[in-house]
N, C-alpha and C positions, 0 to 999 in steps of 0.2 A: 210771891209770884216770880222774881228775879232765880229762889233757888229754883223754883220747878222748870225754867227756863234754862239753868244750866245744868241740870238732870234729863232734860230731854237733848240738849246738844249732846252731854257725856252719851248719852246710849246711842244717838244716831253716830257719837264714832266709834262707837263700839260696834255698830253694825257694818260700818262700813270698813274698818280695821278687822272683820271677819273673813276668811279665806273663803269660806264657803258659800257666800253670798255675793250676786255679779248683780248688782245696783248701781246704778250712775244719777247722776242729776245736773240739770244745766239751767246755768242763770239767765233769764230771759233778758236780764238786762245788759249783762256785761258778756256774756258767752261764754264764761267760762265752765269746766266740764269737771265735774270732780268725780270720781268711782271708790268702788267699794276695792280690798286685794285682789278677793276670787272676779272681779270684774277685770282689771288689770292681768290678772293669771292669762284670759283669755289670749290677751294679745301679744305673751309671753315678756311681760315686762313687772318692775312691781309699780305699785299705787303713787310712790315718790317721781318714778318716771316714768311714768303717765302722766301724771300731773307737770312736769318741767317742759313737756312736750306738746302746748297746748292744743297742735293739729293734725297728735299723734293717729286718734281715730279716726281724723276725716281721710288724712292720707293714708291709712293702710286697707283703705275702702279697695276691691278691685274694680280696674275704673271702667268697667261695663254696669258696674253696680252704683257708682257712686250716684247717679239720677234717681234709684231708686232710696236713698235716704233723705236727697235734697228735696224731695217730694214728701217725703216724710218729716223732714222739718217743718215744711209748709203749714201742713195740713194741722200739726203741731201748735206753730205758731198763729192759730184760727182758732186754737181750742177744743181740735178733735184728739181723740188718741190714737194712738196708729199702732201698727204690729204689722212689722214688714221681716223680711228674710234677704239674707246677702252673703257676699263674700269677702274675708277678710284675709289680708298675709301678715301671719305675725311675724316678730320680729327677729324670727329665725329662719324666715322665708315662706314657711309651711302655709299653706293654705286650707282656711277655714271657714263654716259655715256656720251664720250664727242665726238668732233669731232676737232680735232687737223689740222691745215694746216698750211705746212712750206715754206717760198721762202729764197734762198738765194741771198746774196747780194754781188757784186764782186767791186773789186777796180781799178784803169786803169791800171795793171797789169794781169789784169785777175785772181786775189785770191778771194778765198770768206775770206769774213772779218766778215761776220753776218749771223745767219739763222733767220730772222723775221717772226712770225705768229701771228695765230690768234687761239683763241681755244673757241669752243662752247658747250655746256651744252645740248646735245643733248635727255637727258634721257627718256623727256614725248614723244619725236619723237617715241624711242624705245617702250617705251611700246605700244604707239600705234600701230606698226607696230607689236610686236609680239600678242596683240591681235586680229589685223586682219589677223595674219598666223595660231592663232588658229580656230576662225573662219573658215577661208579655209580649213581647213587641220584636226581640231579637230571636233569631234561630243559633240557637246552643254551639251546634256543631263548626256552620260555616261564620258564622259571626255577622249572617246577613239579614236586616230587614224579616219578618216571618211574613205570615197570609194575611197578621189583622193589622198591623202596621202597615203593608203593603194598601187594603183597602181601606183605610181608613185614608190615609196619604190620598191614596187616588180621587176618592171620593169629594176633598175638598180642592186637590187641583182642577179636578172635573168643573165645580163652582167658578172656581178662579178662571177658567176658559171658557165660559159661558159669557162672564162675565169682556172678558178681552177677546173675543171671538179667536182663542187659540187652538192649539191642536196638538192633541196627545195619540201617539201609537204606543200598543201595549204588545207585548212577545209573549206566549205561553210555551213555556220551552223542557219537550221531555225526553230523555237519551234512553237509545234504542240498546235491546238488551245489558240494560243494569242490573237486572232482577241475576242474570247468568252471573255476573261479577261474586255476586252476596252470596248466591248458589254453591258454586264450588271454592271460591276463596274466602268464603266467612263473611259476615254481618260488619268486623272491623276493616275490611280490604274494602267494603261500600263507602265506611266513612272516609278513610284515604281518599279513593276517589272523589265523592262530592268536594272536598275541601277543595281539591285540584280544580277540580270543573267547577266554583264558585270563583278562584283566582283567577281563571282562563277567562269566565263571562265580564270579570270586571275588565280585565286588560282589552277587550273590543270595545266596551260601550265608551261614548263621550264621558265629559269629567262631571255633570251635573244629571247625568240618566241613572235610574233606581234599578238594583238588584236584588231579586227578592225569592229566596227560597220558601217555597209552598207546603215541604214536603214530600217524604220520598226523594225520588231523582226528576222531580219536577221546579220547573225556577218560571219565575217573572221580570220581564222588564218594562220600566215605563219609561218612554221618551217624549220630554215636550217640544213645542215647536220645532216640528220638524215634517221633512216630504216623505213621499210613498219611495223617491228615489237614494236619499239619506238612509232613512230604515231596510231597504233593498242590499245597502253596503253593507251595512249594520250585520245584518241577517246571512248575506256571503262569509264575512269576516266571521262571523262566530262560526258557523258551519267549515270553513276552511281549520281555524285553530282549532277547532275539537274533536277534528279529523285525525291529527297528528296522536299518535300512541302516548298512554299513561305508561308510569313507574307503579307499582306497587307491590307491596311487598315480594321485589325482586323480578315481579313477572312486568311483561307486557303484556297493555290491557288496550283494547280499542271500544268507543263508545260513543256511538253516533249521534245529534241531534236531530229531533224533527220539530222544525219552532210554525209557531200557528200564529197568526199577527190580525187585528183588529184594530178600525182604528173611529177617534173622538170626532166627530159627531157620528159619523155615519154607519160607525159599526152600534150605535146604543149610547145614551146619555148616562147612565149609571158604571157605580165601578164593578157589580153584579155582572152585567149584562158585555160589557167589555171585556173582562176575562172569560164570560162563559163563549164569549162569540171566538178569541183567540184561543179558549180549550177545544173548541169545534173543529178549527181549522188546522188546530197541532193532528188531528185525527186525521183532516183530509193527508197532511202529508206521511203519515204512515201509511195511509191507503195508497201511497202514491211510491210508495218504495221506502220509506223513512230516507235520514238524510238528507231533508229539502226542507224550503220553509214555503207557507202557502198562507194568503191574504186570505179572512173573511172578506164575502162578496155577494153577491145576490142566490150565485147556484146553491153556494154553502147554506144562505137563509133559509128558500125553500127545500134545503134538506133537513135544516133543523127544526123547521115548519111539519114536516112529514113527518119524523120522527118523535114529535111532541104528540102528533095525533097516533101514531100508530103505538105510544106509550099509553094513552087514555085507553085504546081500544085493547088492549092486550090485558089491561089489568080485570077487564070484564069476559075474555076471550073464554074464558073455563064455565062461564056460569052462562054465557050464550051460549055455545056448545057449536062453538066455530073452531076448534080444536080438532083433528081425526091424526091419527097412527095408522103409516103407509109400513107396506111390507116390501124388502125387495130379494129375493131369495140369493141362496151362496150354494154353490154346488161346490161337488166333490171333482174337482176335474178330470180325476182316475177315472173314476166308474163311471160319472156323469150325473148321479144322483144328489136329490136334494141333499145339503148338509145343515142345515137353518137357515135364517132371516134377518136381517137388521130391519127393527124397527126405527120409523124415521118419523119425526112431526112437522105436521102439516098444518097450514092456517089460513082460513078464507072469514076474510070479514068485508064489511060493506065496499072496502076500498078495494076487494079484488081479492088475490090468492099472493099472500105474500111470502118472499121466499125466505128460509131459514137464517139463509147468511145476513138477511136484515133484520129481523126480529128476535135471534136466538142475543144478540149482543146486547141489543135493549133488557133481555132478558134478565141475561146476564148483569147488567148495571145499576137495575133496579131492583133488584132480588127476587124479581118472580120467578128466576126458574129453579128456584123449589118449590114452591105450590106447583109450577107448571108441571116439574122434573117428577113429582110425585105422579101426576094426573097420567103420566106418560107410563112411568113403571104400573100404574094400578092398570092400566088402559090393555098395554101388553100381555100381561098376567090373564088379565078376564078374556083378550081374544084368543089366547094360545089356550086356553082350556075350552073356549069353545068352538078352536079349528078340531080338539078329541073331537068331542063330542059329534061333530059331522063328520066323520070317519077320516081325518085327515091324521096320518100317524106324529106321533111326537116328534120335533125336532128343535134345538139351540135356538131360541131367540137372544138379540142381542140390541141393548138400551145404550146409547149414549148418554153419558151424566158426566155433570163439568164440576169442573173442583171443588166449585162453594157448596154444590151436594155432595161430594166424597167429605169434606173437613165437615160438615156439619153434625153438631153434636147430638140431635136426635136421629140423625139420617138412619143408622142399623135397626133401631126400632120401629123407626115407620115402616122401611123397608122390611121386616118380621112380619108385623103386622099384613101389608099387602100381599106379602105370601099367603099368609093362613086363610085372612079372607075370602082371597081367590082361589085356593086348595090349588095352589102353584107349585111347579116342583122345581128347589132353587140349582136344581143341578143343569137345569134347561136355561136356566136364564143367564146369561152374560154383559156383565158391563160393561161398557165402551170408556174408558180415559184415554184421553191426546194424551202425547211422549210427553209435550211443554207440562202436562198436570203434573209431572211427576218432579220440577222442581218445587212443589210443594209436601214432596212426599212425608218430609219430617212431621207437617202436623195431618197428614192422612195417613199415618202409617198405622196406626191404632182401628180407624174404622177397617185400613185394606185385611187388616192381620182378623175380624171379625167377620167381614166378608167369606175368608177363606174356610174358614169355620162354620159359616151359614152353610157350604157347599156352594156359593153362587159363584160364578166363571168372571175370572178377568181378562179383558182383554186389551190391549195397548192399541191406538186408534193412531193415524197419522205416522207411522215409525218411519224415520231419515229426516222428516221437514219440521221436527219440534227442536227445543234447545238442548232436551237432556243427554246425558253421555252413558256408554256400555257403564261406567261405575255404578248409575240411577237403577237403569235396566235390570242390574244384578240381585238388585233388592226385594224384587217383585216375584213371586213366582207364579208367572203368566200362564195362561190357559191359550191366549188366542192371540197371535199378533198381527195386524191390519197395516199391508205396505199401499202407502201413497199412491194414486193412479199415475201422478208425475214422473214417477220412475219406471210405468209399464211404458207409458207413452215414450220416450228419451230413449229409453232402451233398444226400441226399433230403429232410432240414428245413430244410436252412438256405441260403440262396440264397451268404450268406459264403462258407461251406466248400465249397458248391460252386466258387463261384469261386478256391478257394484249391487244391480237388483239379487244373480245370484247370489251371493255373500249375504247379503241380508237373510234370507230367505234360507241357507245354512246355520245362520245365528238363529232365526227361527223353529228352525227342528232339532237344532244341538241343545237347545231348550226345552223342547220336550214340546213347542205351543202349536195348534193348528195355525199354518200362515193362510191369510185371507188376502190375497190380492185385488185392491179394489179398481174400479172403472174400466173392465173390462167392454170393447163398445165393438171391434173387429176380431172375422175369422184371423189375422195373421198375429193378432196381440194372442187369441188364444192357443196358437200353434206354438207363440213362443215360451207360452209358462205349461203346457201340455207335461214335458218332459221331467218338469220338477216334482210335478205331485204332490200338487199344492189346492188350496181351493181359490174361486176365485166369486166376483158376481159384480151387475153391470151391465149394462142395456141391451148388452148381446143376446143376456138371458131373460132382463125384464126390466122395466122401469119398476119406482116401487109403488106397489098397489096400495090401492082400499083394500080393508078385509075381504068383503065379499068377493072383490075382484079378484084376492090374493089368492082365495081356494077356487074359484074358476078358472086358475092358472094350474094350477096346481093336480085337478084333477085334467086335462088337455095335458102338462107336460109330462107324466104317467100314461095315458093312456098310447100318445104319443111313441114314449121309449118300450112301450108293451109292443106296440107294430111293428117297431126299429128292430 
C-alpha cells in the first residue's frame, strides 16, 4: 500500500514537473497553492517562484477582476465547481487572459481537503472574439458604433428611461451631396471624407452622447437627459462645424448636413420607431432647403400617417386600374407643328387625385416603380399605336424612367418585349433620365449602350438643376435634351440667365439633340425662345391630357392651323 502511495505521488510530480500541463491545487486547510510548470509559465515565472511567492496569483489578479475569483473561491469553498474567466498581468507586465476551472476534492468524511484545477491562457481566444464584436457592432471605416449596436444600445436605454421617467433625443443626420464627392473624386475621397465628418460629429456632441454611423453618409446621435433647447445647440453646433470646407485629397470639399431629431416618449417608445420618426424629419429638412435640422412633431406624423396609407394604396394602384397616362404635346416652335408628347402618370385613388411629386418617391422607395415604370412604358406603347390607328399621324413619345429602371438587370428585355407586343416602333419612343441619374452612369452604362442599339431615343430630363457635369454629359450620346422651366421663367428677369439659357441650348445643338424647353405658360416666355429654334410645350399649348382628350386636341389644333 505504502509503495502504491509513493508511486502515485511520484507521477502526480511528474505531472506537475510537466511544462505542458497548467494544473494547480490548493489546500483547503492551510492555503497553500502549488502548480504545475506550464501553470507557472502562464504567469511567466517558474513553478519554484511561484511557489516562494504565496500571493503571487491573487495579486497579479487585475483588480477589476479580482471580485470575480473571490466569488469563485466561495462558491468553491461550498463544494461547487466553478469555471470563471479573468485577467491577469504576468510578471513581465503583459496582460493576460486566462480561464481558471476549480473542482473540489472531499474525504470520506465529506470535507473538502483540495480545490484542483486547471488554468488556460485564453487571451488569442479573446481577442478574437473581441474583434469579431467589433466587426458586429463597430463600423470599419470610422471606428464608430454601427446600426445594430446603435439599436440595440437604444433599445435598453429606452427600458432604462421608462423605468427613471428619462428622456432621450435621437439625430438622424445625412450630408447633402455626398453621393457628388464619390462621383467625381472616387469611392476612396467618400472614405476621407466620412472619417472627417465622424471626427467633426464627435467634437460637438457632449462627452457621454453616442455616435453612430448607419451607413453610407448617414450617422446617428443619441442624447440622454437632456431639453428640446440643449439639442437645439447641439444641432446649431454641428450644422455650423460641417459648414466649414473638407481637405481631401488636395481639393476642397463642401458637404452640408440635414439632421432630423425625434424625441423619447413623444416621438415613439421603441428604438424602431424613434429613428424611423428622426429619418422622417431628416427629409423634412431637405424638403426645406437641406442645411437645417427639423423636430419630428405632429405635422410630420400626419405626413407619415398619409404616406403609410398612400403606400398600401399604390401597391394595389395597377390591379385597380387607378393608374392613366396623360399626354402633354411639344411643338416645333419653328413651324408650329406638333413634334411629340411626353407621357406623364397620373393617379386618382379613393383619397383623391394624387400628384406625382408625392407618390413617384414612395414609388421610388418601395420599389414599385418598376412594376409601375413597366405598366407606363407598356401603357404608351398601346396608346401611340392606337392614336395610328385613328388617323392621328406618328410622332416621338417620350417615358420618364428613374434610375432603378435604367440599372435594372432585366429592364432591356422587358422593355423588347413591350415593343413587340405592342408592334411599337422603338424609334418613336424616347426615354426621359434627370441629369442627377447620370451620376450613376457607370452601372447604366450597359443597359444605356443597348438602348441605343434598340433604336430607342434618349433624352436628358432636367438639364442645369441635376448634380452632373459636361464630363457625365459627354458620355451619353443624347437624342433629346429637356431644359428646366426655371431657367425660362429667370431668364425674363435676369439678362444672366438668359444668357446662361442660350448656352445651354448651344450645348444642345452642338450635340446634335432636339432641345425641349419645358413650362412654357406665356405669349412673352414664347417670344423669347421663338428665335432659337428650339422646341418647346407647357400650358400655353396644353395641360397634359387623357388619351381621348389628347386626340380631341389634337385634331382642333390642326384643323385650327389649317384656317391660320
Amino acid at each position: 500500500m505504502a509503495g502504491k502511495l509513493r508511486s502515485n505521488v511520484a507521477k502526480m510530480r511528474e505531472i506537475f514537473n510537466n511544462n505542458d500541463i497548467t494544473f494547480w491545487s490548493r489546500d483547503s486547510r492551510t492555503g497553500k497553492v502549488t502548480v504545475s510548470e506550464g501553470n507557472a509559465k502562464i504567469y511567466g515565472v517558474s513553478r519554484e517562484e511561484f511557489e516562494k511567492s504565496p500571493n503571487l496569483w491573487f495579486d497579479s489578479i487585475h483588480h477589476e477582476d479580482k471580485s470575480i475569483l473571490l466569488d469563485s473561491l466561495k462558491k468553491q469553498e461550498s463544494g461547487k465547481r466553478t469555471k470563471v474567466v479573468y485577467r491577469i498581468f504576468r510578471s513581465d507586465g503583459q496582460l493576460r487572459w486566462v480561464e481558471d476551472r476549480g473542482t473540489p476534492t472531499f474525504n470520506k468524511k465529506g470535507e473538502i481537503t483540495t480545490v484542483d484545477g486547471v488554468l488556460f491562457d485564453v487571451t488569442n481566444q479573446k481577442k478574437t472574439e473581441k474583434h469579431m464584436h467589433k466587426m458586429a457592432y463597430h463600423d470599419s471605416l470610422t471606428e464608430l458604433p454601427n446600426r445594430n449596436w446603435f439599436q440595440s444600445y437604444l433599445a435598453s436605454t429606452i427600458l432604462s428611461a421608462k423605468k427613471h421617467n428619462g428622456s432621450i433625443a435621437i439625430m438622424f443626420i445625412d450630408y447633402d451631396n455626398f453621393k457628388k464627392v464619390n462621383d467625381t473624386l472616387g469611392h476612396n475621397a467618400g472614405d476621407i471624407l466620412l472619417k472627417q465628418m465622424a471626427i467633426r460629429l464627435q467634437s460637438c456632441v457632449r462627452k457621454d452622447d453616442i455616435v453612430s454611423r448607419q451607413g453610407g453618409d448617414e450617422f446617428l446621435i443619441m442624447l440622454e437627459n437632456t431639453s428640446a433647447e440643449e439639442v437645439e445647440e447641439i444641432a446649431a453646433r454641428i450644422i455650423s462645424t460641417m459648414n466649414h470646407p473638407y481637405k481631401v485629397k488636395g481639393n476642397e470639399v463642401f458637404s452640408t448636413p440635414s439632421i432630423g431629431i425625434s424625441f423619447y416618449p413623444e416621438g415613439g417608445n421603441t428604438a424602431e420607431a424613434l429613428i424611423e420618426r428622426a429619418d422622417f424629419a431628416m427629409y423634412l429638412a431637405k424638403e426645406r432647403g437641406k442645411n437645417n435640422y427639423q423636430f419630428y412633431n405632429e405635422e410630420l406624423n400626419q405626413k407619415m400617417k398619409r404616406k403609410l396609407m398612400l403606400e398600401v394604396r399604390l401597391h394595389k394602384a395597377v390591379e385597380h386600374q387607378e393608374l392613366s397616362v396623360h399626354y402633354q404635346p411639344q411643338i416645333n416652335l419653328t413651324t408650329g407643328n406638333l413634334a411629340g408628347a411626353e407621357a406623364l402618370l397620373r393617379w386618382k385613388c379613393d383619397l383623391g387625385i394624387i400628384g406625382p411629386g408625392e407618390f413617384i418617391p414612395i414609388a421610388e422607395e418601395t420599389g414599385l416603380i418598376i412594376p409601375i415604370g413597366e405598366w407606363v412604358l407598356t401603357e404608351a406603347c398601346r396608346q401611340t399605336s392606337q392614336f395610328r390607328q385613328n388617323g392621328i399621324d406618328s410622332f416621338p413619345v417620350s417615358v420618364n424612367i428613374s434610375s432603378k429602371q435604367l440599372m435594372h438587370p432585366h429592364f432591356i428585355g422587358r422593355l423588347e418585349n413591350i415593343l413587340n407586343e405592342e408592334q411599337a416602333d422603338p424609334s418613336l419612343l424616347t426615354l426621359e433620365i434627370t441629369e442627377s441619374s447620370l451620376l450613376f452612369y457607370e452601372d447604366a452604362k450597359h443597359n444605356i449602350s443597348k438602348l441605343r442599339k434598340l433604336g430607342v431615343g434618349i433624352s436628358i430630363d432636367d438639364f442645369g438643376v441635376g448634380y452632373s457635369s459636361l464630363s457625365m454629359i459627354k458620355n451619353i450620346e443624347m437624342d433629346e435634351l429637356k431644359i428646366d422651366q426655371s431657367f425660362l421663367i429667370d431668364a425674363l428677369e435676369s439678362k444672366r440667365i438668359s444668357s446662361l439659357l442660350e448656352t445651354i441650348i448651344l450645348i444642345g445643338k452642338n450635340l446634335e439633340a432636339k432641345v425641349v424647353v419645358e413650362g412654357i405658360e406665356t405669349a412673352q416666355q414664347l417670344e423669347l425662345l421663338m428665335k432659337h429654334n428650339v422646341f418647346g410645350q407647357g400650358y400655353f399649348y396644353s395641360r397634359p391630357l387623357p388619351a381621348d382628350e389628347f386626340e380631341k386636341w389634337y385634331h382642333r389644333f390642326y384643323t385650327k392651323a389649317k384656317i391660320n
